[in-house]
C-alpha positions in Angstrom: 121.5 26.5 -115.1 124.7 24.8 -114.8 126.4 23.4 -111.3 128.7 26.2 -111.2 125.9 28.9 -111.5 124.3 27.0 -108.8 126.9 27.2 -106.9 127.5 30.7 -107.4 123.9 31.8 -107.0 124.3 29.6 -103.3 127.4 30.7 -102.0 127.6 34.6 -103.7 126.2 37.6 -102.5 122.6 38.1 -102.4 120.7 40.7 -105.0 117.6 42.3 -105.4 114.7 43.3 -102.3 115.6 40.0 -100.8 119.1 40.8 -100.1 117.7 44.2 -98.7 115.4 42.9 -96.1 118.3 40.0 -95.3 121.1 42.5 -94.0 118.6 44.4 -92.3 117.4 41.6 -90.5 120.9 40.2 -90.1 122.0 43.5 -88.7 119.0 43.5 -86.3 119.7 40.3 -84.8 123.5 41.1 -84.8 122.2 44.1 -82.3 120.3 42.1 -80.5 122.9 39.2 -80.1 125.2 41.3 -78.9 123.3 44.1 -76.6 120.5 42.0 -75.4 120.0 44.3 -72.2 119.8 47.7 -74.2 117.3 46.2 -76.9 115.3 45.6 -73.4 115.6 49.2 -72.3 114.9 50.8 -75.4 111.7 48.5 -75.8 110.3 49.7 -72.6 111.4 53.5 -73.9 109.4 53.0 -76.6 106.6 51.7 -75.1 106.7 54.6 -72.4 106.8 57.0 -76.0 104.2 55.5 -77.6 101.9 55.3 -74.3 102.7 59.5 -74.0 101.7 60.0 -77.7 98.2 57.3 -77.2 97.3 59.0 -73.9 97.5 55.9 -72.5 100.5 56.2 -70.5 99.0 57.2 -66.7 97.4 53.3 -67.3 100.8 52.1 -66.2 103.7 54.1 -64.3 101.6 57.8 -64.1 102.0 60.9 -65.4 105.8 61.4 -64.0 107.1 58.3 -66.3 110.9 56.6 -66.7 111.9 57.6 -70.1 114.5 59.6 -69.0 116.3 57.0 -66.4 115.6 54.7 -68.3 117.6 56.5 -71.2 120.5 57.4 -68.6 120.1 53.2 -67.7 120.5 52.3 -71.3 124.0 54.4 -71.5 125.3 53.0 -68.6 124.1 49.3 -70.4 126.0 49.7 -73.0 129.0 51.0 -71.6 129.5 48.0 -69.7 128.5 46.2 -72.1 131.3 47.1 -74.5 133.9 47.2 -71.8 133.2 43.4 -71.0 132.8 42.2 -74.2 135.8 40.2 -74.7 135.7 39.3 -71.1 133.0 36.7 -71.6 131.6 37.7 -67.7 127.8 36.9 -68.4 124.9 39.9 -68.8 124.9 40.4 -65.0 127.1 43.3 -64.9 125.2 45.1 -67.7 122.0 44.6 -65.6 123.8 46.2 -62.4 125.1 49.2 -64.3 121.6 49.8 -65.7 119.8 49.2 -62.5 122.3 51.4 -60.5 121.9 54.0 -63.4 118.4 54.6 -63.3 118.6 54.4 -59.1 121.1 57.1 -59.4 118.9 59.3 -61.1 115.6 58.6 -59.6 117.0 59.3 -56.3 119.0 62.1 -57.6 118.3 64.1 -54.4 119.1 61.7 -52.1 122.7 60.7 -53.5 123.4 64.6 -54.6 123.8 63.7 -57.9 125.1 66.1 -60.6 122.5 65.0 -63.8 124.8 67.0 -66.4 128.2 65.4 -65.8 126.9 62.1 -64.7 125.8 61.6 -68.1 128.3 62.9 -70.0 131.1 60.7 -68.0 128.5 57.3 -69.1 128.7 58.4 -72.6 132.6 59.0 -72.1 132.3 55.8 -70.6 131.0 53.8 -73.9 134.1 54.9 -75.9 136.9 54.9 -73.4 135.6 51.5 -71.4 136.8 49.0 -74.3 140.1 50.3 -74.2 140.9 50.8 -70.3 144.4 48.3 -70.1 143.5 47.1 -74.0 144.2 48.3 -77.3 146.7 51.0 -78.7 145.7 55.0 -79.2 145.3 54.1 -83.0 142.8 51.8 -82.4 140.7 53.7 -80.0 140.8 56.6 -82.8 139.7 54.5 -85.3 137.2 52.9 -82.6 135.8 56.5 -81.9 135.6 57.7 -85.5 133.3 54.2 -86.5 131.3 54.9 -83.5 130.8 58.5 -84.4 129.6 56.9 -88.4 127.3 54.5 -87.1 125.6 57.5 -84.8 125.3 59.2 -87.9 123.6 56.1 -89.7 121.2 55.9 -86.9 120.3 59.8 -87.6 120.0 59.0 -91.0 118.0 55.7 -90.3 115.5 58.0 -88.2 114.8 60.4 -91.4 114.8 58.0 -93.8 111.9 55.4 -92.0 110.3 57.5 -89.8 110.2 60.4 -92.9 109.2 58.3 -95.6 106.8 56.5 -94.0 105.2 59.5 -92.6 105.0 61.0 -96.4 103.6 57.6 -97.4 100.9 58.5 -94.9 100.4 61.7 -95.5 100.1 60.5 -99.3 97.2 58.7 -98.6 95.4 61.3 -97.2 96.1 64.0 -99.7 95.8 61.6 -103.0 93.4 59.4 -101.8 91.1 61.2 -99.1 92.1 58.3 -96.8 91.7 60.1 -92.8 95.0 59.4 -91.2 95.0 59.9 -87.2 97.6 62.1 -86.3 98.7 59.6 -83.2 99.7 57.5 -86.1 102.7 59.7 -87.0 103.6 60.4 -83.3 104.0 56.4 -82.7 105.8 56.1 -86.2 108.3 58.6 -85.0 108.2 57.5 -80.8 108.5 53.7 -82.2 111.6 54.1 -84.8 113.4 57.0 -82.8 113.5 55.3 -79.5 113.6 51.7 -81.3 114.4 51.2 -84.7 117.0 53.4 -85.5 119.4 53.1 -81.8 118.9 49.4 -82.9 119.9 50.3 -86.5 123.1 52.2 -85.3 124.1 49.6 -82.6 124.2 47.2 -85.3 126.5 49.0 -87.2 129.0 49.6 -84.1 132.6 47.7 -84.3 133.4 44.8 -81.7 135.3 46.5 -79.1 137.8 43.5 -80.1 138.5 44.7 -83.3 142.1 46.9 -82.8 142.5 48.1 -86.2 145.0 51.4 -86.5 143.9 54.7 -88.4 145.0 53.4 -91.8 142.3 50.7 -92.1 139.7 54.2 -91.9 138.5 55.8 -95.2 140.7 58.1 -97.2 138.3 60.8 -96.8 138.0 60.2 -93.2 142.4 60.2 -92.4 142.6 63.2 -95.1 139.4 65.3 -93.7 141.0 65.1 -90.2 144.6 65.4 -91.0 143.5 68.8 -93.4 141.6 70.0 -89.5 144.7 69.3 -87.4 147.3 71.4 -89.7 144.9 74.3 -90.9 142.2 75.0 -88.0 142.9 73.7 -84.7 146.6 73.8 -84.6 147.2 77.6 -85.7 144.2 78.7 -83.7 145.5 77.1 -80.2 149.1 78.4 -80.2 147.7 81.8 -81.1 145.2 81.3 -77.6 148.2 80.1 -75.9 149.9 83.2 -76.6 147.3 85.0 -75.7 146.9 83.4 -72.4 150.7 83.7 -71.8 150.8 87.7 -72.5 147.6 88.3 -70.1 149.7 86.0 -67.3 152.0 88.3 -68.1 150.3 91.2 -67.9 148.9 89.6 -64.4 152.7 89.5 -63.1 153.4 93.2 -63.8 150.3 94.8 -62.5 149.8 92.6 -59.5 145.8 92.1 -59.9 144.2 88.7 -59.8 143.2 87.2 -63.0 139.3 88.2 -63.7 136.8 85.9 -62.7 136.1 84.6 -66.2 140.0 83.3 -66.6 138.8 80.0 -65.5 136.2 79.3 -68.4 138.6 80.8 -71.2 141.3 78.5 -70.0 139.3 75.7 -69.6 137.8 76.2 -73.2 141.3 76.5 -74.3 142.2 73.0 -72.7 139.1 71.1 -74.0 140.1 72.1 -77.6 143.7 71.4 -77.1 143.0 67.5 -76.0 140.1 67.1 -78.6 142.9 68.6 -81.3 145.5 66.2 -79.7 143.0 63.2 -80.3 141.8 64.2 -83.5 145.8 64.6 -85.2 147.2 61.5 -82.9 147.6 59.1 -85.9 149.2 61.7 -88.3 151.9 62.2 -86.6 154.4 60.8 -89.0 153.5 63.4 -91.6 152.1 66.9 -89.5 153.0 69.4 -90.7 155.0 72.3 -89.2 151.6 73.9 -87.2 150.8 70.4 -86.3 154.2 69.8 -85.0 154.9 72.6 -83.2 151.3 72.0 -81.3 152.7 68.1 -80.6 155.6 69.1 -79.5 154.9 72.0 -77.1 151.5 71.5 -75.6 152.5 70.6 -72.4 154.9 73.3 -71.8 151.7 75.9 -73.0 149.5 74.3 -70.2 151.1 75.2 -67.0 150.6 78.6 -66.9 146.9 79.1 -68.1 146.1 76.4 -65.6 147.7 78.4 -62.4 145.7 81.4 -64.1 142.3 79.1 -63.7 143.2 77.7 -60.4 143.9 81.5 -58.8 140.7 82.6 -60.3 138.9 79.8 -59.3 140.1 80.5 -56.0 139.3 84.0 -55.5 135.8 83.8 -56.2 135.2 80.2 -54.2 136.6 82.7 -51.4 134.1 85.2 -51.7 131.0 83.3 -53.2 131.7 79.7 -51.9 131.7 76.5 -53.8 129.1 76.1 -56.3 129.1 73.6 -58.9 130.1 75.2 -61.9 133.8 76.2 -59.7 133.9 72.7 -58.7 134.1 71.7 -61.8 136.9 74.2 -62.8 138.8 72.8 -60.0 138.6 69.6 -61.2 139.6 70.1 -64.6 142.6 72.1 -63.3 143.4 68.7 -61.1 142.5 66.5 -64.0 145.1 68.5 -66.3 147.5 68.4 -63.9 147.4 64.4 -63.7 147.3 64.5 -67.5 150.5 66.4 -67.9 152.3 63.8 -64.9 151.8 60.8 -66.7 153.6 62.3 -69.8 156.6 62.1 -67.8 156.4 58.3 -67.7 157.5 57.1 -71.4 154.7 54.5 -71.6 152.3 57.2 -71.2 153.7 59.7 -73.1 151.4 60.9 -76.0 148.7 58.4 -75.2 145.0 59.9 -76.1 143.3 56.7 -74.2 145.0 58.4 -71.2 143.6 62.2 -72.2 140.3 60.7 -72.8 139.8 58.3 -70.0 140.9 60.5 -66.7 138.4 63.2 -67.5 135.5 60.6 -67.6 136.6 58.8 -64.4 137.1 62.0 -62.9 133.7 62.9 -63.5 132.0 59.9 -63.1 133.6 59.6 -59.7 132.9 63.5 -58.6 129.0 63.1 -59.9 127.2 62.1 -56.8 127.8 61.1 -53.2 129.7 62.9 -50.7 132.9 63.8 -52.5 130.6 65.2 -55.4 130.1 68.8 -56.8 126.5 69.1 -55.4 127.5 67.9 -51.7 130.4 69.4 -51.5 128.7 72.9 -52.9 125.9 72.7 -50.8 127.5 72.2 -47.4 130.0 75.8 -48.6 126.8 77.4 -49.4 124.9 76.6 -45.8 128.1 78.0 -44.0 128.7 81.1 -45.9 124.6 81.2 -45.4 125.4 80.5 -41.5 127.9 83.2 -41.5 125.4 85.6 -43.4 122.8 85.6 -40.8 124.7 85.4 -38.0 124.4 89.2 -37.6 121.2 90.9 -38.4 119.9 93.3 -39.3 120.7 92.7 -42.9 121.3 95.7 -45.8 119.5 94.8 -48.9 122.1 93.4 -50.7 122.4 91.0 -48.0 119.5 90.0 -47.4 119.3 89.4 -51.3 122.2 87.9 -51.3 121.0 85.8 -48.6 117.9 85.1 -50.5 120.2 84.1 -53.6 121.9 81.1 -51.5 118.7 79.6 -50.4 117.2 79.6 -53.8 120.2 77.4 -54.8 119.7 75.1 -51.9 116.2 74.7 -52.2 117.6 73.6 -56.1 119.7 71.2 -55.2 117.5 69.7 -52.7 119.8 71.4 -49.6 117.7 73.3 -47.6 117.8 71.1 -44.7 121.3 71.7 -44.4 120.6 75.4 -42.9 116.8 74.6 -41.5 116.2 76.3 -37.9 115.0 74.3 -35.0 111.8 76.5 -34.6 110.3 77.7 -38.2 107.1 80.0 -38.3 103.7 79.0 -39.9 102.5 79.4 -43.1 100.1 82.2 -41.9 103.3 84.0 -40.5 105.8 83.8 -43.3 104.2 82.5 -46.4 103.9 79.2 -48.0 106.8 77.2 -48.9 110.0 76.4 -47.1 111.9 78.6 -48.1 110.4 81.7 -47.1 109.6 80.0 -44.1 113.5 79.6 -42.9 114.0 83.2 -44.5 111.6 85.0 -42.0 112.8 82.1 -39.3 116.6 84.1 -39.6 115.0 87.7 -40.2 115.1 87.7 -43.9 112.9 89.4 -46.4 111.4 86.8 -49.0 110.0 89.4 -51.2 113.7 90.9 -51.6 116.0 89.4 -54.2 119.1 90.5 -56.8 117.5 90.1 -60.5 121.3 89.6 -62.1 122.0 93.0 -63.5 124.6 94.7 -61.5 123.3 97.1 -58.7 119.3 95.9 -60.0 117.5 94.1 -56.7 113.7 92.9 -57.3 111.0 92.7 -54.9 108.3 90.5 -55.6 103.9 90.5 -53.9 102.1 87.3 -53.4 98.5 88.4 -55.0 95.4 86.7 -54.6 94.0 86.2 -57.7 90.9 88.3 -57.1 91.0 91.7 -57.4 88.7 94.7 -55.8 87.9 97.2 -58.4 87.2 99.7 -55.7 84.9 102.4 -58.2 87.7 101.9 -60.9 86.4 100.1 -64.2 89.3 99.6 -66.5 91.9 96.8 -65.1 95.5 96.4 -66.9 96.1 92.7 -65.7 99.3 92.8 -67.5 101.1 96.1 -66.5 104.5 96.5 -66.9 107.0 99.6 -67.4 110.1 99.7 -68.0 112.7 102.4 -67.7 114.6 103.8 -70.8 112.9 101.9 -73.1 109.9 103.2 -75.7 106.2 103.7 -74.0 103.7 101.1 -74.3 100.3 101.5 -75.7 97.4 99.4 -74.5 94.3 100.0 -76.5 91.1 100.8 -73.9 87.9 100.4 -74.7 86.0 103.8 -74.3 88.9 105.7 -75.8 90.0 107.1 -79.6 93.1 106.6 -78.6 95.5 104.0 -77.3 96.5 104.7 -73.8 100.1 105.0 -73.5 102.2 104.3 -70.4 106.3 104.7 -69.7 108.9 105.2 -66.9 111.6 107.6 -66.2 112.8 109.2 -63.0 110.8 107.2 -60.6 107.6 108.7 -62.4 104.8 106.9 -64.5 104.0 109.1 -67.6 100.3 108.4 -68.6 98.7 109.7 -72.2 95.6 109.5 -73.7 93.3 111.9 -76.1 96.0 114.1 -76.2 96.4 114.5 -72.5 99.5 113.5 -70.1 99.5 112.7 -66.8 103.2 112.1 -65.0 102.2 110.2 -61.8 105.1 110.3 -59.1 105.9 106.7 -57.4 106.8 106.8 -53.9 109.5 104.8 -54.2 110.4 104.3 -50.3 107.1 103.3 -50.0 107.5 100.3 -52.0 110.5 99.2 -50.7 108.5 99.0 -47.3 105.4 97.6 -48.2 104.5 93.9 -46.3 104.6 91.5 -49.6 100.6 91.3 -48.9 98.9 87.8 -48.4 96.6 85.7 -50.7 93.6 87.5 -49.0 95.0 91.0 -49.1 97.0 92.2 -51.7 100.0 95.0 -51.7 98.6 98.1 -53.4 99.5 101.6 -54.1 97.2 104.4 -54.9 98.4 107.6 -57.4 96.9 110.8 -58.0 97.9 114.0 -59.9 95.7 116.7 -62.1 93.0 115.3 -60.4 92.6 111.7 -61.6 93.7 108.7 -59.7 95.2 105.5 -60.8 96.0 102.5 -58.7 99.0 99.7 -58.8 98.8 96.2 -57.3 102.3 95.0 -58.2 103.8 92.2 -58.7 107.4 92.7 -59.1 108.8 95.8 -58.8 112.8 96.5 -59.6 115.3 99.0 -58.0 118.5 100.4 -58.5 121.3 101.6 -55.6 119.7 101.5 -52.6 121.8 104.3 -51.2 119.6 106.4 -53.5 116.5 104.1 -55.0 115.1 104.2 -58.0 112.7 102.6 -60.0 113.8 100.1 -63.1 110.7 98.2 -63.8 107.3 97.8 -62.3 104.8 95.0 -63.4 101.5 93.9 -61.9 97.6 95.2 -62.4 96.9 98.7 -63.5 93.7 99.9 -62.3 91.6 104.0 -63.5 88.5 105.2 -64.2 87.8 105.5 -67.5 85.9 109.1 -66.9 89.2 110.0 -66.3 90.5 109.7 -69.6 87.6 110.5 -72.1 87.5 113.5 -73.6 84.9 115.0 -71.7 87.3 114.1 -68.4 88.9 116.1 -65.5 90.8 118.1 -68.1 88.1 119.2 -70.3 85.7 120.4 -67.4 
């Protein structure tokens, strides 16, 4: 070999399996180099994984575990970690984020954190946080679209290892006889998905340092999103702006408020007009005339869809209160707002870092603590609960109403908020707080709304032993409902299956070509005491002389100006003499 093929073999690219298992090991410690802290969280992710799929797990932390704060920690990790990277500031701050992270969420209930949007605003946080004050919109684009490819490499990096080696695996036992645990394929899969392959991906991410602009990206990549901005997204949101303008319109003539589900239409509308507005930024030197319109008229097609959501959001926060869900309407009505103020400054005009980066503050911000949406909705809730009680006695859409606003504070960790002074025993009211402060303010437990308009349930505590009282056949799982096609249950005893349905606040019966209606008192039900774990609520039926008794569980009304019976579920107890063919009937 001469000196120059020496040289060339030294200094040129590498070939063959070595090269291979060199740029993987390259890109591994390129990861690690960089993103020391996450490579620490998702080790003890993994080993929390594989300890779940060994069993072993309750050895270390119990059977409650960290994988999921842990997780939320590792986001927050990284997101510093790419914000600070030029900023040469040490690894400290990337431990605080973590540690506050995963504080955050295991004392959820304590701070009033908001899980959902906490964690979406830390993964908004790991694109926009490179570019706060740095960069140009081009290069956080192209920044987002090579963070987007290296996800995908880590999806495909998860398939690939964790796939092939669980078919070499599987080979061994089906070729060669060779027993393979199936623990093995759990830890293959727990060890690459919350390892391997996030380390994988992270090595392929760019240097938050690297401002490129949208023409270093693929072809494919500027022509597959240019071809989405001018024949999808752009046609399809000025014809929903129309649309939204001509119902405003519409509004303005007849004089009703906007319907309550405005606010979800318009925020839909406003999410895919910013993603649309990030996706097309870089073209806009050759859009074409869809795509131009849409960039040159979007703000003047927000204004009015957003007073729409802000009226709609606003009559139902003053019937219902604040919940989260309307907080968070609000807020993107505010956010929008902002976002359409700083296009009147020049330097802000047009700039997606600025449409992407106010949403995630804005929600990172509004997540927990006192000026967050699960605070601020619970302390609405306890005073339109206040003002719900004040003046018993209650109808029974209040009281399930009533019922409704404590379930969400007992949810969101609130309850306390609206807790009496005095509360009555267990033996009194039932276990658990909440029907304890119910029956403290005169409240029913038992009575609740089931989500269908004019539907209210009530439910019976049971005891979990039941007293046959002479009857030998029990239907533990009894349940009719109205309008719908009769159920059979097949009883020992009898030819035939036993066939039960519901119409007209009656129970229709048949069996060995008999049929039995059964009327249901339905007052009766609605007055029954919810029974206690040592006596449970029951109901006993009789017509053409047999006899059938119900220990609900649930049972469902509708109107209660005029009840009647939707649904009734619990344990169905006769006597099989009844039925058989030489029964009541046949004597």
């Amino acid at each position: 070999m001469t000196s120059v093929e020496q040289n060339q073999s030294s200094t040129g690219p590498r070939k063959g399996w070595g090269s291979v298992i060199g740029e993987m090991f390259d890109g591994t410690l390129n990861a690690l180099r960089r993103f020391p802290v996450v490579a620490l969280l998702l080790v003890l992710i993994t080993i929390e994984a594989n300890g779940r799929v060994g069993e072993w797990w309750p050895l270390f932390w119990g059977d409650r575990g960290f994988a999921y704060p842990l997780t939320v920690a590792t986001i927050a990790a990284l997101a510093v970690c790419l914000s600070l990277q030029s900023r040469r500031l040490g690894r400290l701050p990337e431990l605080l984020a973590a540690l506050l992270a995963f504080c955050l969420i295991e004392w959820k209930e304590a701070v009033r954190i908001y899980e959902q949007t906490f964690v979406v605003a830390l993964a908004g946080l790991v694109l926009v946080g490179p570019f706060l004050q740095r960069g140009s919109s081009e290069s956080f684009w192209l920044f987002v679209v090579r963070f987007l490819f290296a996800g995908l490499l880590g999806l495909l990096a998860l398939l690939l290892f964790a796939g092939g080696f669980s078919a070499i695996l599987a080979s061994l036992t089906y070729l060669f006889g060779i027993a393979v645990p199936e623990q093995v394929y759990g830890h293959v899969w727990a060890t690459v998905g919350c390892f391997a392959a996030p380390l994988f991906a992270l090595g392929q991410l760019p240097a938050a340092t690297d401002f490129d602009t949208p023409e270093d990206a693929p072809v494919p990549v500027r022509r597959g999103m240019q071809v989405l901005g001018d024949y999808v997204a752009a046609p399809l949101l000025v014809i929903y702006a129309v649309l939204l303008h001509i119902y405003a319109a519409t509004i303005i003539l007849s004089g009703d408020w906007p319907a309550g589900q405005v606010g979800w239409l318009v925020l839909t509308f406003g999410v895919c007009l910013f993603a649309a507005l990030m996706v097309i930024h870089p073209f806009l030197s050759s859009a074409r005339p869809p795509t131009r319109l849409l960039l040159r008229w979007w703000p003047v097609m927000l204004p009015v869809p957003l007073l729409l959501l802000l009226l709609a959001t606003w009559q139902r926060i003053s019937v219902y209160g604040v919940t989260p869900d309307r907080y968070l309407l609000v807020l993107f009505g505010v956010v929008t707002a902002a976002i359409l103020l700083a296009q009147l400054r020049p330097s802000l005009r047009g700039d997606i870092r600025v449409i992407a980066a106010l949403p995630v503050l804005a929600l990172l911000v509004t997540s927990f603590g006192p000026q967050g949406a699960v605070s601020i909705s619970i302390e609405s809730q306890s005073e339109r609960f206040r003002a719900m009680v004040a003046d018993p006695p209650f109808t029974p859409e209040e009281n399930a109403e009533a019922l409704d606003i404590l379930s969400y504070l007992e949810v969101a960790g609130g309850l306390g908020a609206v807790e009496p002074e005095v509360l009555p025993s267990s033996a009194e009211a039932g276990t658990g707080l909440l029907r304890r402060i119910a029956v403290a303010y005169g409240l029913d437990p038992t009575l609740r709304t089931t989500g269908e308009a004019g539907q209210f349930s009530r439910s019976f505590q049971t005891s979990g032993v039941i007293a046959t009282n002479g009857y030998d056949i029990l239907l533990v799982d009894f349940s009719a409902y109205r309008g719908t096609t009769a159920r059979n249950w097949s009883v020992p005893g009898l030819s035939q299956p036993l066939s039960i349905s519901l119409r007209d606040n009656s129970l229709t019966l048949s069996s060995e070509g008999e049929t039995v209606v059964f009327d249901v008192p339905v007052d009766t039900l609605l007055e029954m005491e919810d029974g206690t774990p040592a006596e449970a609520a029951e109901i006993t039926l009789s017509s053409q002389g047999r006899q059938i008794s119900i220990q609900p569980n649930y049972v469902t009304f509708d109107r209660f100006d005029a009840p009647s019976l939707a649904n009734i579920g619990g344990v169905l107890l006769l006597r099989l003499s009844d039925w058989s063919s030489d029964g009541p009937a046949q004597r």
